[in-house]
N, C-alpha and C positions, 0 to 999 in steps of 0.2 A: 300414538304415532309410530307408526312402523321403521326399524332402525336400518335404513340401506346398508347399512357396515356388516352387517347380519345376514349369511349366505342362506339362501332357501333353495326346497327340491320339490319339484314337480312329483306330487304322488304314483310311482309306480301300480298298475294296478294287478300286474301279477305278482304274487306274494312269495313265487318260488328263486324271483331275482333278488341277489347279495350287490345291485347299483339300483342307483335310478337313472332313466334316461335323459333327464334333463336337469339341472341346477344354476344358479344364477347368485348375482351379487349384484346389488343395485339395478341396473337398467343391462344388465351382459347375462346373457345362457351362455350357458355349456353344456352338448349335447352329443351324445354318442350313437349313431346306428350299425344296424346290422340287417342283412337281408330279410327281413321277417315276411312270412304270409299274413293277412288280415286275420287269422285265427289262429296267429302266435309263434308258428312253425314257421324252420328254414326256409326258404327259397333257396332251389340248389338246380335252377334255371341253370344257363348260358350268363355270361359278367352282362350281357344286354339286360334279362329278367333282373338279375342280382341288383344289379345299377337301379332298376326302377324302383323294387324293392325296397332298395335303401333310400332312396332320396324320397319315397311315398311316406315313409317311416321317420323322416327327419320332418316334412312338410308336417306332417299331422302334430307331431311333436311340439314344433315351435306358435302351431296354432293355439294350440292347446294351453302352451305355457304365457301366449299374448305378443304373439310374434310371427313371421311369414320369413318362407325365402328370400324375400326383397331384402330382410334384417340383415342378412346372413355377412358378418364382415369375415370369415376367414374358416376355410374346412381344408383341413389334412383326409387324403384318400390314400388307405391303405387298399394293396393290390396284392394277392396270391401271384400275379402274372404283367408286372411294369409291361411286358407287350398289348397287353390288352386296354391298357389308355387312353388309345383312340376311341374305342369302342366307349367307354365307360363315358367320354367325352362329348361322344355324341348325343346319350342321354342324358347328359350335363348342362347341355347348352339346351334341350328342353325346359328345365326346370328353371335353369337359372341367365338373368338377360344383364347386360351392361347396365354398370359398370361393374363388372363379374367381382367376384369375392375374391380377396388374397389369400391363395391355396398353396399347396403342397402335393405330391405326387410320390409314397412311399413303396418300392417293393416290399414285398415280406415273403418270408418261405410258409407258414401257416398264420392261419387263424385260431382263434376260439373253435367256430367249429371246423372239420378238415373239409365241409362242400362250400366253405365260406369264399367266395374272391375276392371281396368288397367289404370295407367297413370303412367309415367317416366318421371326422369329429368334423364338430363346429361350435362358431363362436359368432353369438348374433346380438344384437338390438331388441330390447325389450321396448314395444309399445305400450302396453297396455296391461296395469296387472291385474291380477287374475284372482 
Protein backbone atom coordinates (compact mmCIF):
# COMPACT_ATOMS: atom_id res chain seq x y z
CA UNK A 1 0.00 0.00 0.00
CA UNK A 2 1.37 3.14 -1.02
CA UNK A 3 2.05 5.80 2.10
CA UNK A 4 0.45 9.39 0.99
CA UNK A 5 2.66 10.91 4.07
CA UNK A 6 5.48 9.90 1.78
CA UNK A 7 6.33 12.94 -0.71
CA UNK A 8 7.06 11.61 -4.42
CA UNK A 9 8.79 13.20 -7.70
CA UNK A 10 7.99 13.20 -11.08
CA UNK A 11 11.18 11.73 -12.85
CA UNK A 12 13.12 14.47 -14.37
CA UNK A 13 14.18 13.37 -17.72
CA UNK A 14 17.05 15.48 -18.31
CA UNK A 15 19.84 14.16 -16.16
CA UNK A 16 21.92 17.52 -16.33
CA UNK A 17 18.85 19.15 -13.78
CA UNK A 18 19.88 19.46 -9.75
CA UNK A 19 15.38 19.67 -9.35
CA UNK A 20 12.70 18.11 -10.55
CA UNK A 21 9.83 19.74 -12.01
CA UNK A 22 7.19 18.49 -10.39
CA UNK A 23 6.60 16.74 -6.72
CA UNK A 24 3.70 15.95 -4.70
CA UNK A 25 2.37 14.62 -1.31
CA UNK A 26 -0.68 12.84 -1.31
CA UNK A 27 -3.16 14.22 -3.88
CA UNK A 28 -0.99 18.09 -4.18
CA UNK A 29 1.98 18.88 -6.93
CA UNK A 30 4.28 21.11 -6.77
CA UNK A 31 5.62 22.44 -9.82
CA UNK A 32 7.88 24.89 -11.13
CA UNK A 33 8.21 26.29 -14.96
CA UNK A 34 10.34 28.10 -16.95
CA UNK A 35 10.14 29.27 -20.53
CA UNK A 36 11.54 26.18 -22.20
CA UNK A 37 11.42 25.33 -26.09
CA UNK A 38 10.10 21.72 -26.81
CA UNK A 39 13.72 20.69 -27.18
CA UNK A 40 14.87 21.76 -23.85
CA UNK A 41 16.30 25.44 -24.67
CA UNK A 42 15.24 28.97 -23.55
CA UNK A 43 12.67 30.64 -25.10
CA UNK A 44 13.92 34.23 -25.12
CA UNK A 45 10.66 35.31 -27.37
CA UNK A 46 8.74 38.58 -26.35
CA UNK A 47 6.85 37.78 -22.22
CA UNK A 48 3.88 36.93 -24.88
CA UNK A 49 6.31 33.64 -26.38
CA UNK A 50 7.78 33.34 -22.82
CA UNK A 51 4.16 33.24 -21.23
CA UNK A 52 3.23 30.43 -23.63
CA UNK A 53 6.24 28.75 -23.16
CA UNK A 54 5.77 28.48 -19.63
CA UNK A 55 2.20 27.60 -19.23
CA UNK A 56 2.84 24.88 -22.36
CA UNK A 57 5.60 23.52 -19.92
CA UNK A 58 3.52 23.52 -16.73
CA UNK A 59 0.42 21.95 -18.85
CA UNK A 60 2.46 19.02 -20.19
CA UNK A 61 3.94 18.66 -16.67
CA UNK A 62 0.74 18.34 -14.60
CA UNK A 63 -0.31 15.88 -17.39
CA UNK A 64 2.20 13.97 -17.12
CA UNK A 65 2.15 13.83 -13.29
CA UNK A 66 -1.97 12.95 -13.44
CA UNK A 67 -3.24 16.29 -13.50
CA UNK A 68 -4.62 19.38 -15.90
CA UNK A 69 -4.87 23.10 -15.57
CA UNK A 70 -8.36 22.81 -14.45
CA UNK A 71 -6.27 21.13 -11.12
CA UNK A 72 -4.45 24.06 -10.76
CA UNK A 73 -5.42 25.75 -7.15
CA UNK A 74 -2.82 28.44 -6.77
CA UNK A 75 0.48 29.74 -9.07
CA UNK A 76 2.87 32.62 -8.13
CA UNK A 77 4.13 34.32 -11.42
CA UNK A 78 7.33 35.69 -11.14
CA UNK A 79 8.01 38.72 -13.70
CA UNK A 80 11.53 40.36 -14.82
CA UNK A 81 9.11 43.36 -15.71
CA UNK A 82 5.47 43.74 -13.15
CA UNK A 83 4.72 46.09 -16.32
CA UNK A 84 4.30 43.46 -18.59
CA UNK A 85 1.15 41.68 -16.49
CA UNK A 86 -1.15 42.53 -18.76
CA UNK A 87 0.47 40.96 -21.29
CA UNK A 88 1.38 37.76 -19.51
CA UNK A 89 -2.55 37.81 -18.59
CA UNK A 90 -3.81 37.71 -21.54
CA UNK A 91 -2.15 34.37 -22.22
CA UNK A 92 -3.29 33.45 -18.98
CA UNK A 93 -6.86 33.61 -19.49
CA UNK A 94 -6.06 31.32 -22.48
CA UNK A 95 -4.96 28.42 -20.63
CA UNK A 96 -6.78 28.95 -17.80
CA UNK A 97 -10.92 29.52 -17.23
CA UNK A 98 -13.21 30.29 -13.96
CA UNK A 99 -12.96 29.83 -11.31
CA UNK A 100 -9.35 30.94 -12.05
CA UNK A 101 -6.65 29.67 -9.57
CA UNK A 102 -5.50 31.84 -6.37
CA UNK A 103 -2.28 33.64 -7.64
CA UNK A 104 0.17 35.80 -6.96
CA UNK A 105 1.97 38.47 -9.20
CA UNK A 106 5.88 38.88 -8.06
CA UNK A 107 8.35 41.51 -9.79
CA UNK A 108 11.87 40.46 -9.74
CA UNK A 109 15.02 42.15 -11.09
CA UNK A 110 16.42 38.63 -12.50
CA UNK A 111 16.05 35.17 -13.25
CA UNK A 112 17.97 31.98 -13.28
CA UNK A 113 18.37 32.72 -16.72
CA UNK A 114 19.04 36.71 -17.66
CA UNK A 115 16.48 36.20 -21.08
CA UNK A 116 14.05 34.80 -18.54
CA UNK A 117 10.73 37.21 -17.81
CA UNK A 118 8.64 34.59 -16.65
CA UNK A 119 8.62 31.81 -14.28
CA UNK A 120 5.55 30.07 -12.25
CA UNK A 121 5.08 27.87 -9.36
CA UNK A 122 2.07 26.05 -8.92
CA UNK A 123 0.03 24.06 -6.64
CA UNK A 124 -2.54 21.59 -8.00
CA UNK A 125 -5.03 18.61 -7.52
CA UNK A 126 -3.86 15.23 -8.34
CA UNK A 127 -6.35 13.12 -10.26
CA UNK A 128 -4.98 10.38 -11.11
CA UNK A 129 -1.76 8.56 -10.05
CA UNK A 130 0.49 7.77 -12.24
Amino acid sequence: MADNNAPFFIEDTDESEISSDTTGLGNLLFTTHIPLRADGSIETGDIRTQSIATLESLKASLEKAGSSLADVMHLTIYLTDINERPAFNEVYCAYFKKPYPVRCAVGVAVLADPDMKVEVTAIAARRKPV
